[in-house]
Legacy VTK file of the C-alpha trace (Angstrom):
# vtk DataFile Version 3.0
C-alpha trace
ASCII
DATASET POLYDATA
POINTS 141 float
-62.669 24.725 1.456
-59.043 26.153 1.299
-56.188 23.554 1.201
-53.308 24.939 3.038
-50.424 23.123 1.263
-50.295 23.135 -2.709
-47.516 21.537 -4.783
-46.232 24.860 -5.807
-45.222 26.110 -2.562
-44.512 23.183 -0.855
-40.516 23.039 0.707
-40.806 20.082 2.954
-43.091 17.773 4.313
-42.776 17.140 7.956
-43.404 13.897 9.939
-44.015 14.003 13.245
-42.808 11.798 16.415
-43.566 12.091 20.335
-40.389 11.726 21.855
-42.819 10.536 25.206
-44.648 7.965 23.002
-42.554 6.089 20.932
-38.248 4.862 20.836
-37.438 8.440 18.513
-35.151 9.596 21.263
-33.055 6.264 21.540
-33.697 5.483 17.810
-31.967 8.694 17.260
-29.111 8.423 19.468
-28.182 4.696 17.684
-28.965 6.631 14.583
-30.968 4.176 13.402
-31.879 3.914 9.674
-35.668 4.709 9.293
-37.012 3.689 5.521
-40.823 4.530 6.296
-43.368 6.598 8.253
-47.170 6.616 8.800
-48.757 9.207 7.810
-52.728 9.531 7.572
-54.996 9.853 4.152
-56.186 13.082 2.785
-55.430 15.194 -0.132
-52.046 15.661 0.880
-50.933 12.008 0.785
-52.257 12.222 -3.074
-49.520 15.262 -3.430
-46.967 12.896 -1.622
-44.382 12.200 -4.104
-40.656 10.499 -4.322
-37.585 13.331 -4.534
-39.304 15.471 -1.829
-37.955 17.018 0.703
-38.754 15.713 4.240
-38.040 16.771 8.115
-38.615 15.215 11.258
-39.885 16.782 14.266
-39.468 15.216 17.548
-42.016 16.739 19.946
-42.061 15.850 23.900
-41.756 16.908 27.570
-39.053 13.964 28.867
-36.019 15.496 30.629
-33.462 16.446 28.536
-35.828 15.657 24.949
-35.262 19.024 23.109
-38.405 19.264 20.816
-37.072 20.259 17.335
-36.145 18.996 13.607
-33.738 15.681 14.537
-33.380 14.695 11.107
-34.095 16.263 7.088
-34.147 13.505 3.838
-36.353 13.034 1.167
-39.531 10.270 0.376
-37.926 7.666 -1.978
-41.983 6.815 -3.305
-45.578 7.380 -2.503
-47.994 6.894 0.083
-48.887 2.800 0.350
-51.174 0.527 2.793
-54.253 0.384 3.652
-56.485 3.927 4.995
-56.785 5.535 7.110
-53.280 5.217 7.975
-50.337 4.694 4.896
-47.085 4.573 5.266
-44.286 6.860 2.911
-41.008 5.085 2.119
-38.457 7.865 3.058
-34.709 8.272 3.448
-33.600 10.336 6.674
-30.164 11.345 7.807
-30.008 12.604 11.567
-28.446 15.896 12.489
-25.352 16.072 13.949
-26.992 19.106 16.062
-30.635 18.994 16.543
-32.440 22.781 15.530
-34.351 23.465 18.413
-38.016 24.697 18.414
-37.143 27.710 20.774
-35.176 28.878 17.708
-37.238 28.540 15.221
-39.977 30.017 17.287
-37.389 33.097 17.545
-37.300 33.499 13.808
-39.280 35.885 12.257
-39.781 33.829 9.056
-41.435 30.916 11.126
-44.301 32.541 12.536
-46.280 30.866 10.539
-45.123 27.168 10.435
-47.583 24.704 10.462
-46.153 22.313 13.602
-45.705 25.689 15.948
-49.383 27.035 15.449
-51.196 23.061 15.500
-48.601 21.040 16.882
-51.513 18.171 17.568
-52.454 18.071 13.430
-52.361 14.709 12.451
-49.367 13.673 9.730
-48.372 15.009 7.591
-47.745 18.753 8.153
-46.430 20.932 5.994
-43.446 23.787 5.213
-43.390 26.093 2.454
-40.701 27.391 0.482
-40.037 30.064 1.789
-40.158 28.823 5.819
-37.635 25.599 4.209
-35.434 28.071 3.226
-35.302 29.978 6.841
-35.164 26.500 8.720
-32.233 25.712 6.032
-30.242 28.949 8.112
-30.768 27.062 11.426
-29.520 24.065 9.942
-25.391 22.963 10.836
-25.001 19.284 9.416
LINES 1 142
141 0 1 2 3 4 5 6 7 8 9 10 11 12 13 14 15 16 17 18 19 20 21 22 23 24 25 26 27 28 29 30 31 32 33 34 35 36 37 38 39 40 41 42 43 44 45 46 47 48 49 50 51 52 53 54 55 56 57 58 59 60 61 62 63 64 65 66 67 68 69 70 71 72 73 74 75 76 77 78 79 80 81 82 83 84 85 86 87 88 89 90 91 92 93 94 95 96 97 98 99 100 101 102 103 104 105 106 107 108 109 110 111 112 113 114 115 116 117 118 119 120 121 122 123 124 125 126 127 128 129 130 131 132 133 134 135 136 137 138 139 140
């Protein structure tokens, strides 16, 4: 079986949150610190590592939630707990503007992004390189 992420291409992770399911939106607008997430076990927990980069995508269909990356940082350690679910210790910083999916799904680059093709997948998903470096463009704070 294929692995789609491998350490050598990998750009970002990036955690997921339903904006309908959870506090994200009013976490965000307090800009709350956030020092972990859950993410579920696999192979690419084990490549899960402190120093990477990491972005969070806020999915939903409230009024006025604009789906998108809210906030980019970087995993201060490695997966913990106990399976199937583990949590990441992680450091975020929330954008002044948020980078909406409608633009990324305009970009050319992106086609290929993990979170726009399975938007369901379970955490963690995944962004090479070379899409980091595109969503990087879209990026104003």
């Amino acid at each position: 079986m294929s692995r789609a992420v491998s350490i050598d291409d990998l750009g970002a992770w990036l955690l997921k949150a339903s904006g309908d399911r959870s506090d994200i939106v009013a976490r965000a607008d307090r800009a709350d610190h956030i020092g972990q997430w859950c993410v579920r076990t696999g192979y690419r927990t084990a490549l899960m590592e402190a120093g990477q980069r990491v972005l969070l995508w806020v999915s939903g269909s409230r009024r006025g939630l604009v789906p998108g990356i809210w906030a980019v940082g970087a995993l201060t350690g490695g997966p913990y707990g106990e399976p199937p679910v583990l949590q990441v210790p992680l450091a975020l910083r929330w954008l002044p503007e948020r980078v909406a999916r409608a633009d990324l799904r305009q970009d050319d680059r992106l086609t290929g992004l993990e979170v726009l093709r399975q938007p369901q997948a379970a955490n963690p998903s995944y962004v090479t390189v070379a899409q980091l470096r595109a969503i990087e463009a879209h990026l104003t704070g």
